[in-house]
C-alpha positions as CSV (number, residue, x, y, z in Angstrom):
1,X,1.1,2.2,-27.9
2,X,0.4,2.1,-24.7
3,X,-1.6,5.8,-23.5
4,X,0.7,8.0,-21.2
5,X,-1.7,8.6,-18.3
6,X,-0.8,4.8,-17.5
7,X,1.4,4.9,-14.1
8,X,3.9,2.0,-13.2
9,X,5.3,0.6,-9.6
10,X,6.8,-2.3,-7.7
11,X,5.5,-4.2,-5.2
12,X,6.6,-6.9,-2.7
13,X,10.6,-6.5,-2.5
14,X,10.7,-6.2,1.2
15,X,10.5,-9.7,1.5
16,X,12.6,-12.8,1.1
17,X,15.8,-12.5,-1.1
18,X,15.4,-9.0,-2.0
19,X,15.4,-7.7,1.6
20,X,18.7,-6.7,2.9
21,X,20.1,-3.5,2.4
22,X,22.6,-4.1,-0.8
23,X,19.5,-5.7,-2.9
24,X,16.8,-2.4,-1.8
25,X,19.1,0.3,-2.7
26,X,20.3,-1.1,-6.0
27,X,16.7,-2.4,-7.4
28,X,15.1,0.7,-5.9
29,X,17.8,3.0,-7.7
30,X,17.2,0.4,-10.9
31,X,13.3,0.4,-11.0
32,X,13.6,4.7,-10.6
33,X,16.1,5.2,-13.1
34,X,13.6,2.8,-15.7
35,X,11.0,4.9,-15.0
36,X,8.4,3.3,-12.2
37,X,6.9,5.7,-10.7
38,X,6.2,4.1,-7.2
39,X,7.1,1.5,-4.6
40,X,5.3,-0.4,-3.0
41,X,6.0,-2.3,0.7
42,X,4.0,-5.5,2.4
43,X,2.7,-5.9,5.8
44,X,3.4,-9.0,8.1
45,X,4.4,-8.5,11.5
46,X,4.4,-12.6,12.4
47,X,3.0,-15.3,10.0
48,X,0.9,-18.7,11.4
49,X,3.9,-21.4,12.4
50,X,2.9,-24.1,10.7
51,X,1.4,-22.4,7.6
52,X,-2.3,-22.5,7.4
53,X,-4.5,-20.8,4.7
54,X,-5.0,-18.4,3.8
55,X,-1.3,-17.1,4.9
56,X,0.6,-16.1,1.9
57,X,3.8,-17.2,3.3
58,X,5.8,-19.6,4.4
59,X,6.5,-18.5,8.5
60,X,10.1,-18.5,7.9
61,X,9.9,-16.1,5.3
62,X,11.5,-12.5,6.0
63,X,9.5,-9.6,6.1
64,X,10.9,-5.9,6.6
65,X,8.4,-3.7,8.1
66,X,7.2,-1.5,5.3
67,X,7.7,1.8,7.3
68,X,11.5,0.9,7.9
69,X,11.6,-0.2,4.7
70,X,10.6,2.5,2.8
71,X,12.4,5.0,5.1
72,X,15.7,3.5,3.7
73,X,14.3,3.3,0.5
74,X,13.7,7.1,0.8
75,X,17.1,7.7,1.8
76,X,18.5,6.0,-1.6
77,X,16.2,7.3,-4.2
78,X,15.1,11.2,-5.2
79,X,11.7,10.9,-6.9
80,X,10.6,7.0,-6.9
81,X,7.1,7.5,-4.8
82,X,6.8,5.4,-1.8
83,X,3.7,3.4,-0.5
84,X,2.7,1.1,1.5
85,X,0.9,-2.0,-0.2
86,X,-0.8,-2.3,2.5
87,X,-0.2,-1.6,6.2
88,X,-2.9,-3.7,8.4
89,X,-4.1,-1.2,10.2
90,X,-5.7,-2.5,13.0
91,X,-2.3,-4.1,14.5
92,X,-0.9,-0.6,14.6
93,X,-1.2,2.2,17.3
94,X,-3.2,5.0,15.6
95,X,-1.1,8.2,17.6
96,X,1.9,6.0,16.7
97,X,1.6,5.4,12.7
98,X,0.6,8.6,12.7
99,X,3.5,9.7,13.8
100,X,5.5,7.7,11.9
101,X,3.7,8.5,8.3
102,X,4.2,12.5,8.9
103,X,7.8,11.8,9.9
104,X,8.2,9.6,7.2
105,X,6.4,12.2,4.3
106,X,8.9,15.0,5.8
107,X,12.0,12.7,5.4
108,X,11.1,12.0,2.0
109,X,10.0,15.3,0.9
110,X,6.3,14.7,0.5
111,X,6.6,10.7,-1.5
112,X,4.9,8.9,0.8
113,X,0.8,7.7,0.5
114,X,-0.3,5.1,3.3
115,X,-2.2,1.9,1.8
116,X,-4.1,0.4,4.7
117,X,-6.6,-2.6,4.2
118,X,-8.7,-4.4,7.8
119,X,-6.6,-7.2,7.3
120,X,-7.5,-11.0,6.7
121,X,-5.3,-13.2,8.5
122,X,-7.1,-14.2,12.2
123,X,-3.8,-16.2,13.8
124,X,-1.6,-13.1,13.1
125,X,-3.9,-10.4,14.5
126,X,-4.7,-12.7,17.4
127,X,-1.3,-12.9,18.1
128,X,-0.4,-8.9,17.8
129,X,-3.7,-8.0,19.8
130,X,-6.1,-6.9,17.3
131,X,-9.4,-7.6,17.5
132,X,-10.3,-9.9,14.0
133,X,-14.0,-9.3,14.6
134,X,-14.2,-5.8,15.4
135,X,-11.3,-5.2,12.8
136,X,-13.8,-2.7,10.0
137,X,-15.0,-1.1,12.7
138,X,-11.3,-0.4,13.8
139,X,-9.7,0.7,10.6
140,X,-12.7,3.0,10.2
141,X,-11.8,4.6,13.5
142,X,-8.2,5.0,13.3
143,X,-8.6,6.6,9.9
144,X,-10.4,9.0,11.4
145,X,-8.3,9.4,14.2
146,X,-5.1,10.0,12.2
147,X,-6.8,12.3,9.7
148,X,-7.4,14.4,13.0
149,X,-4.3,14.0,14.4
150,X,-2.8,15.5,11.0
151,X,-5.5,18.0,10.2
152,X,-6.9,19.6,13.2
153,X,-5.9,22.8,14.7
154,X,-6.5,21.0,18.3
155,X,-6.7,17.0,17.6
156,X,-9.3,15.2,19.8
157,X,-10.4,12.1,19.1
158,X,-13.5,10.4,21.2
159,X,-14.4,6.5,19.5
160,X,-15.0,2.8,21.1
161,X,-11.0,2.0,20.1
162,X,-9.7,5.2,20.1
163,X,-9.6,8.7,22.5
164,X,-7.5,11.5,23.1
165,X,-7.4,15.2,23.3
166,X,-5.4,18.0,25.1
167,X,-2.4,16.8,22.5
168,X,-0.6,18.1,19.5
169,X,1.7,16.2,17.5
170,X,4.4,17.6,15.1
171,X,5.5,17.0,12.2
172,X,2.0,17.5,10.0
173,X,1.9,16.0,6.9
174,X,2.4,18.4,3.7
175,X,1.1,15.7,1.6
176,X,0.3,12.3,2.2
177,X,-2.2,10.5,0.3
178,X,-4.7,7.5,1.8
179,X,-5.8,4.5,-0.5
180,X,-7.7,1.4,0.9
181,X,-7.0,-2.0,-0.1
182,X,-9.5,-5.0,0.1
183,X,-12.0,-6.6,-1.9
184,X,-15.5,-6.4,0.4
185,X,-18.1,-3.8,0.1
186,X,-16.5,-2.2,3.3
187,X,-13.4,-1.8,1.8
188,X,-14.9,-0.3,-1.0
189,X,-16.4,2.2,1.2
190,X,-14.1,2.9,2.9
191,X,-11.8,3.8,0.4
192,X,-14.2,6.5,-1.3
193,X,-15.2,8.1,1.9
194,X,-12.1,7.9,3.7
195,X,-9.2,7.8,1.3
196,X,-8.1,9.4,-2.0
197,X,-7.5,5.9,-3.5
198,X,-7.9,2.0,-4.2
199,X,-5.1,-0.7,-4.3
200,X,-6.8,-3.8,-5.7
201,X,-4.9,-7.1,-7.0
202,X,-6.4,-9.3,-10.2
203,X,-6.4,-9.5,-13.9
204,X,-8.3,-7.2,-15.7
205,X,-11.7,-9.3,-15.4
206,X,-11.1,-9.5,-11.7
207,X,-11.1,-5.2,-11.4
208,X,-14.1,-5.1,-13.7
209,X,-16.0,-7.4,-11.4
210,X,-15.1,-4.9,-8.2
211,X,-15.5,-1.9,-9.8
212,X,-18.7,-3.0,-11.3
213,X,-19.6,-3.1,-7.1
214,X,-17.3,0.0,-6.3
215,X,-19.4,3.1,-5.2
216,X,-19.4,6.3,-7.4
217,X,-15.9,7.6,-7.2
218,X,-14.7,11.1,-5.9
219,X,-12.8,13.5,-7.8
220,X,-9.2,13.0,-8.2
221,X,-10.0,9.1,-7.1
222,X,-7.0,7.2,-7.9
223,X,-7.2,3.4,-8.7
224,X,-3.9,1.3,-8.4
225,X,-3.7,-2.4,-9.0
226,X,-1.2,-5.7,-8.6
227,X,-1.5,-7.0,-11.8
228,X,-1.7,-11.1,-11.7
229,X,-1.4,-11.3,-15.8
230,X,1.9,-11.1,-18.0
231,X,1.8,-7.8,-19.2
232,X,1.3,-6.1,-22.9
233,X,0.2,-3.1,-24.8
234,X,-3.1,-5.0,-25.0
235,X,-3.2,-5.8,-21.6
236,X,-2.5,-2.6,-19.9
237,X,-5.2,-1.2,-22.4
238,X,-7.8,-3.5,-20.6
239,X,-6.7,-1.9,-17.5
240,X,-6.8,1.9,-18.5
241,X,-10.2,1.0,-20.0
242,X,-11.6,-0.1,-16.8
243,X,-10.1,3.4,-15.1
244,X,-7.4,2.1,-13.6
245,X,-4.4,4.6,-13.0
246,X,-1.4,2.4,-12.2
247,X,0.0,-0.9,-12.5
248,X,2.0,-2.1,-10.2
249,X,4.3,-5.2,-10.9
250,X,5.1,-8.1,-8.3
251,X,8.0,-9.4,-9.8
252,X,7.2,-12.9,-8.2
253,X,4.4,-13.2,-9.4
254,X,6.3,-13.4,-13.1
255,X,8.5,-15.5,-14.8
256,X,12.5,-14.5,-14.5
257,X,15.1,-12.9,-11.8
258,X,13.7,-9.2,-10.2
259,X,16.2,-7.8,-12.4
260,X,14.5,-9.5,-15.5
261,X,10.9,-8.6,-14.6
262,X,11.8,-4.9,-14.1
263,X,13.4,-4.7,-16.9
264,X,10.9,-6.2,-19.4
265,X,8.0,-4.1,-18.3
266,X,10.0,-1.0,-18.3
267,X,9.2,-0.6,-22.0
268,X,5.9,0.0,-20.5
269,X,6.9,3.2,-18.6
270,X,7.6,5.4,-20.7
C-alpha cells in the first residue's frame, strides 16, 4: 500500500496538444475528480530558433504562459491546487508577478504556490532581457522584493536590480506558498531560506543524491518532485523514504495518451 501522506499532481499540460482551452478544462476537471491534488504549469516565453541544447523543445512548440494558464484552470476546477512548475524568475518584472500571483491566489481562493527556479537557458533570457550571469543574484532579489511587496505594512525595496518605495499594492496574498526549483547549491539555498518548498525532477536515486547536498530543512518544508520512473507502490515508497511529499506526473514523459497516464497512476491517489 502505498502510505497516505503521499501527495499527487500534473505537470506540463500547457504545452503542445494539450493546450487549447477544450483539452485544459476537461483533463484538469479529469485529473481533480481522480484525485491529484495539484497542477502544475511550465515556463517558456520564446525557445532558441534553430534548437540548440540544452532547450527542451522544439521552437515551434506551443507554450501557454503558466499564469494565464492556470487562471483558466482556476476558473474550471474547485479544489485541484495550482502551481507553477516553474516560472523563470528573472525574465519577469518583480512589482508585476507580484501582482499577478496575489490576484491570481484571490481568484482562486487561496490554490495558488509560485515555483520559481534562476533559469538555465542563455539564448532565451538574452532574448527577453535578463541578465544570464547575474541571474542568482536576481532571483534572490526579486524574492525578496515580492515577499515585501506582499508582507509589509509600507513595501520598500532598495537592491542592485530592484527599488521602490512610497507604494502599496492591493490585493495581498492570504496564502501563497514559495518553492524553488533547480539542482545547484544556490538553488538549494535558496529554497530553505527563501521559500517554503523544493520542486526537483529525477528518479529516486537522482533526489537522494540532492538531498544528500540539500541544507537542513525548515519546518513545514515541503519537497515535490517530477518523477522520470514508471510508477509503483515500490516506487513511490522510495520516494516517501527519501522525504519527498508529492509526486508529480509528466504525462509525456510516460508511455500512453494524457488520458491513459492519468488514469493509471490514479490508483496511486487515493
Amino acid at each position: 500500500m502505498v502510505a497516505a501522506t503521499m501527495d499527487f499532481g500534473v505537470q506540463g499540460l500547457n504545452i503542445g496538444g494539450t493546450a487549447g482551452p477544450d483539452e485544459t478544462r476537461r483533463l484538469a476537471q479529469l485529473a481533480e475528480s481522480l484525485g491529484y491534488r495539484s497542477w502544475w504549469a511550465s515556463d517558456h516565453v520564446v525557445l532558441p530558433s534553430p534548437r540548440v541544447d540544452p532547450s527542451p523543445s522544439e521552437p515551434d512548440t506551443v507554450f501557454v504562459d503558466p499564469l494565464t494558464h492556470l487562471s483558466y484552470v482556476a476558473a474550471v476546477t474547485s479544489s485541484l491546487e495550482l502551481a507553477t512548475g516553474i516560472v523563470i524568475l528573472p525574465q519577469r518584472n518583480p512589482l508585476v508577478l507580484a501582482k499577478q500571483v496575489a490576484s491570481l491566489d484571490l481568484l482562486s481562493g487561496g490554490r495558488f504556490t509560485l515555483g520559481v527556479g534562476a533559469g538555465y537557458l542563455e539564448p532565451e533570457m538574452t532574448a527577453v532581457g535578463a541578465p544570464f550571469a547575474d541571474r542568482g543574484a536576481v532571483t534572490d532579489e526579486y524574492l525578496d522584493a515580492m515577499d515585501q511587496l506582499w508582507h509589509a505594512e509600507a513595501p520598500s525595496f532598495s537592491g542592485r536590480f530592484v527599488s521602490f518605495s512610497g507604494i502599496d499594492a492591493r490585493p495581498r496574498p492570504s496564502n501563497v506558498r514559495v518553492v524553488v526549483g533547480g539542482h545547484s547549491l544556490a538553488a538549494f539555498r535558496r529554497a530553505v531560506t527563501r521559500a517554503q518548498g523544493w520542486f526537483g525532477i529525477g528518479t529516486p536515486e537522482d533526489i537522494r543524491g540532492h538531498l544528500a547536498r540539500f541544507p537542513e530543512r525548515p519546518s513545514g518544508f515541503r519537497i515535490s518532485v517530477s518523477a522520470l520512473v514508471p510508477l509503483s507502490a515500490a516506487v513511490i515508497r522510495e520516494y516517501e523514504d527519501l522525504g519527498v511529499d508529492e509526486l508529480v506526473v509528466h504525462p509525456a514523459a510516460f508511455d500512453g495518451t494524457v488520458d491513459e497516464v492519468l488514469r493509471r497512476n490514479a490508483e496511486f491517489t487515493g
